[in-house]
N, C-alpha and C positions, 0 to 999 in steps of 0.2 A: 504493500500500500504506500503511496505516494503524498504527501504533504503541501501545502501550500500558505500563505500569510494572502490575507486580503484586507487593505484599507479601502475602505468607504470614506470618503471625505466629501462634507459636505457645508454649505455657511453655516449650519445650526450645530451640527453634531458630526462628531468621526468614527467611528468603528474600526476595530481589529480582529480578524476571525483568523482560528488556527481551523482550513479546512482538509478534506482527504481529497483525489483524487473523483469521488462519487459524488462529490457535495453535501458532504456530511457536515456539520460543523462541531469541533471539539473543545473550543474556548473560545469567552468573546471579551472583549473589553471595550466599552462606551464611553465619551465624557464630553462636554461643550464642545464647540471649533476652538472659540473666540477667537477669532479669528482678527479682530481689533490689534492684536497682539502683534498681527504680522508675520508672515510665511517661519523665519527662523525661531521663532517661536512655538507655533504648529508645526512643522518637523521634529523640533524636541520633544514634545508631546508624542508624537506619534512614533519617536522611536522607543521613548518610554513603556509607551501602550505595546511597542510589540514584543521588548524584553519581559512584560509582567503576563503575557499569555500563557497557560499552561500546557508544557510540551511532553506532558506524561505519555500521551497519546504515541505519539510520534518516538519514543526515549529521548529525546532531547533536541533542542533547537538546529543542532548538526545535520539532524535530520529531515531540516525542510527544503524543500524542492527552488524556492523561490516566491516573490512578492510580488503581487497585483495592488497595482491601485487604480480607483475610479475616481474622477471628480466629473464637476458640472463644466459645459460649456466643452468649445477643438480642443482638441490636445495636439502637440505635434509628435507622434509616437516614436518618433528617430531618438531625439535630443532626453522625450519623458519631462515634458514643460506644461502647463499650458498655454494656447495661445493668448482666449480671452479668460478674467476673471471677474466676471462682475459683482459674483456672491462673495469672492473671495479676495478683498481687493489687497493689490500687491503682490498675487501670487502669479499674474502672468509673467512666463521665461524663468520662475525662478525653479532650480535644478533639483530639484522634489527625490526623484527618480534615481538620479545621483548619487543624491547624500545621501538616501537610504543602501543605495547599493555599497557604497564605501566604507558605511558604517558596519552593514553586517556578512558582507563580503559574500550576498546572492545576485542574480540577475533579479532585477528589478524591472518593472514594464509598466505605463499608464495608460488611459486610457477615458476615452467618456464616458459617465455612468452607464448613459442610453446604450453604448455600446458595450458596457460589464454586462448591463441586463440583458440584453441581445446575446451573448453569446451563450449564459447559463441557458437561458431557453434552449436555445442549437443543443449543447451538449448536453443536457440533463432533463429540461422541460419538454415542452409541446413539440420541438423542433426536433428531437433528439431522433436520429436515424434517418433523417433526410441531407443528401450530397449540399444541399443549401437553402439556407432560413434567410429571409427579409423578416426581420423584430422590426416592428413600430408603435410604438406608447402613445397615446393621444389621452391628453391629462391637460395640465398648467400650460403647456406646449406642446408640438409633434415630434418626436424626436425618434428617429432609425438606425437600423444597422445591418448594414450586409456581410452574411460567414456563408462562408465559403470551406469545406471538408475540417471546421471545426476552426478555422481562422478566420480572426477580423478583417476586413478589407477596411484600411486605413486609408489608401489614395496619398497624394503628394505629400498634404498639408492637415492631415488627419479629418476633413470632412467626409469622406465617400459613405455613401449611406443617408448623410443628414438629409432629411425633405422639410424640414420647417418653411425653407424659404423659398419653396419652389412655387413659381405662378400656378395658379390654377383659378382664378380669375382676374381676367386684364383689367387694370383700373380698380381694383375692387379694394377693401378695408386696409387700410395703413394699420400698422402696428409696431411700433418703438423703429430698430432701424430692419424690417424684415421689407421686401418689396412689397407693395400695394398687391390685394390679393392674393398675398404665398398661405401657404395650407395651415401654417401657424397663426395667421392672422382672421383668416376666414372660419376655420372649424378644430380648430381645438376648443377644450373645455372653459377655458377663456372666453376665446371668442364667442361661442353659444353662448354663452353667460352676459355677457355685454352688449350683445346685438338685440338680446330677448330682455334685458331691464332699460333697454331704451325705450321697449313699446309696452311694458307691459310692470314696469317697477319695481325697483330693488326689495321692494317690503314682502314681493309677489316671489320674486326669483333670488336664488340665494346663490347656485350654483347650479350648474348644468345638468343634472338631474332632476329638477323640477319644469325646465323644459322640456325634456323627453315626457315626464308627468303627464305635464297639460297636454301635451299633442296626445297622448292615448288617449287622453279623457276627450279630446275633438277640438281645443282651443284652435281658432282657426290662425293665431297670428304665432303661437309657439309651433304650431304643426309645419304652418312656413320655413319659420327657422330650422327646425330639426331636419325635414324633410332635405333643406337645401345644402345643411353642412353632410347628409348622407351620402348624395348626389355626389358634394363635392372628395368628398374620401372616396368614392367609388370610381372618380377619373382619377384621381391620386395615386389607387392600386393599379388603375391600368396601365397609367404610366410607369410606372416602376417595373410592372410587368413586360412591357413592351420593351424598357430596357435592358432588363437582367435577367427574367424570365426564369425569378428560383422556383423550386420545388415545392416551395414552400410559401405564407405569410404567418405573420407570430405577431396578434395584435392585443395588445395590454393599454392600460391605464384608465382612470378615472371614468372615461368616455363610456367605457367597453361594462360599466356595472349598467348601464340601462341598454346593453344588447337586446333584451327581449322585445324593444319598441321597435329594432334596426338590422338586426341579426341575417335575419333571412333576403332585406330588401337590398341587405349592402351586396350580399353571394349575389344574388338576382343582375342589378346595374354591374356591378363590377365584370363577370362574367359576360354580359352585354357590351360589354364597352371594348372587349382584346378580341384579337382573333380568333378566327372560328375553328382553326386545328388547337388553339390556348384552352379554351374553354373548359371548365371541369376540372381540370387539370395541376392548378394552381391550387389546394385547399386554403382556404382561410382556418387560423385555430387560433382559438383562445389559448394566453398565456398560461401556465401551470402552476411557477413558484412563486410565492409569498415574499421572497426575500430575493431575488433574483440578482439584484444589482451588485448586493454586498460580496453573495458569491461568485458571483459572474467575474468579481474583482481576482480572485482568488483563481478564478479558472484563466486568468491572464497568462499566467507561466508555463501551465501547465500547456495552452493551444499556441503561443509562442515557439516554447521549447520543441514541440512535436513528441510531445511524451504521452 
C-alpha cells in the first residue's frame, strides 16, 4: 500500500490528510488559513500541520509517497505557484511547492482545487474506469477538469479544462473580469441567484435552489430562469464535447442538488445538440465523493508519478 500527504488550502481553512493509494484517509489535521498573515507564514503552518499527522499507518513518515496540494484559482503546475490569488492574497508566484519539497525532501505537485476534485472522481468516484473524465462543478462558479488515463491535462499555463469563461452567450451578463456571457457569469449558482432576485426579490430567493423551487411549482419568471441556464449548460456540454469528446462527464456542485427539476432535460438538449454518431455515448454522472477535493489533492503524486 502506497501513501500520500494532501493539502487542501483554502482562504478560510487548510487541511492535511495522510491518505492511501484507494483514498482512504488515515489522519487529518485542520486549522484557520489566516491567511492575513501572509504566504511565509501559511507554509509554516502547513509544514507544521504535516509533521503532526499521524504516520502509524504508513510506519512512519519515510514512508510517504509524496504531497499534493490544491488551492483556489491557475496554478502554473511547472514552477507549483499560483498564478492568480484572490482569496489568498500575496500568494500569487510564491514557491508553495518548493518549500515544501525542500523541507521534506518529497516530490511535491499543485494544482487547482476544481482540478484535485476532478481527478479523485476519474480515479476513485463516478469517473473511475473510464480512459477519460470531463469533472465540472457548477456551484459559487463553473469550474472543470480534463484527465486523461488518470492525469491532469494542465495545458501551457495550467488553464486546460477551465470553462468558467467560455462564451456561450454573445453580449450576454458581465460578471467581475469573466467575458460578457461566459458560462460562469450566465449559469452558475450565482448567476441563477442574481438574475432571479432581480425579478423576483432577495427576501423570495436566497440561493439557487429556490429557483429550481419555484419553476417546479410553475413560477412563470423562475421557470424562465432555470429553464435558460439548463439550455445554456446543455450547449456548454456540447461544446466541450465536440472538443475533447471524453468518455465521460462528472458533474458536481451546488447546482447538481436540484437535478430532479433538470436531470433528465439536460441528457435530452445536450444529446441534441452533438453529433448524431456522439449521441448516447457521452454519459452524464453525478459526482460520488463527499470530500473529493481534499483527496483528489492527495491523488496529485500519486497520477503524476505514474504509480
Amino acid at each position: 500500500m502506497k501513501f500520500y500527504i494532501g493539502v487542501d488550502l483554502g482562504g478560510t481553512n487548510v487541511r492535511t490528510l495522510l491518505v492511501d493509494e484507494k483514498g482512504q484517509t488515515y489522519s487529518e489535521v485542520k486549522e484557520s488559513t489566516e491567511s492575513e498573515n501572509g504566504p511565509e507564514y501559511v507554509v509554516s503552518k502547513i509544514k507544521r500541520m504535516i509533521r503532526t499527522l499521524d504516520y502509524d499507518a504508513c510506519d512512519g513518515f519515510e514512508n510517504v509517497h509524496g504531497i499534493g496540494i490544491g488551492v483556489p484559482g491557475p496554478v502554473d503546475t511547472v514552477h507549483g505557484t499560483m498564478i492568480m490569488a484572490s482569496n489568498l492574497p500575496g500568494f500569487a508566484g510564491y514557491p508553495i511547492a518548493s518549500e515544501l519539497s525542500e523541507e521534506f525532501d518529497k516530490p511535491v505537485f499543485m494544482d487547482n482545487d476544481a482540478n484535485c476534485a476532478g481527478l479523485a472522481e476519474a480515479l476513485l468516484g463516478a469517473g473511475k474506469g473510464y480512459p477519460t473524465v470531463y469533472f465540472i462543478t457548477v456551484s459559487t462558479g463553473v469550474g472543470g477538469a480534463f484527465i486523461v488515463d488518470g492525469k491532469l491535462i494542465s495545458g501551457g499555463r495550467g488553464h486546460a479544462g477551465e470553462i468558467g469563461n467560455m462564451i456561450i452567450k454573445p453580449n450576454g451578463r458581465k460578471q467581475g473580469a469573466l467575458n460578457p456571457g461566459a458560462v460562469e457569469a450566465e449559469c452558475s449558482g450565482t448567476a441563477i441567484t442574481a438574475k432571479a432576485q432581480a425579478i423576483l426579490g432577495k427576501d423570495v430567493i436566497k440561493h439557487a435552489g429556490n429557483v429550481f423551487e419555484l419553476a417546479s411549482e410553475g413560477n412563470p419568471d423562475a421557470k424562465k430562469i432555470a429553464d435558460e441556464a439548463i439550455d445554456e449548460l446543455s450547449s456548454m456540454l456540447a461544446n466541450i464535447a465536440h472538443t475533447v469528446d471524453p468518455h465521460c462527464f462528472v458533474l458536481g456542485g451546488g447546482v447538481m442538488k436540484s437535478r430532479d427539476y433538470f436531470w433528465d432535460v439536460l441528457n435530452e438538449q445536450f444529446n441534441s445538440k452533438i453529433h448524431v454518431g456522439m449521441r448516447n455515448h457521452i454519459p452524464l454522472l453525478l459526482k460520488k465523493l463527499d470530500d473529493c477535493g481534499a483527496i483528489g489533492a492527495a491523488m496529485l503524486p500519486m497520477s503524476q508519478l505514474g504509480e
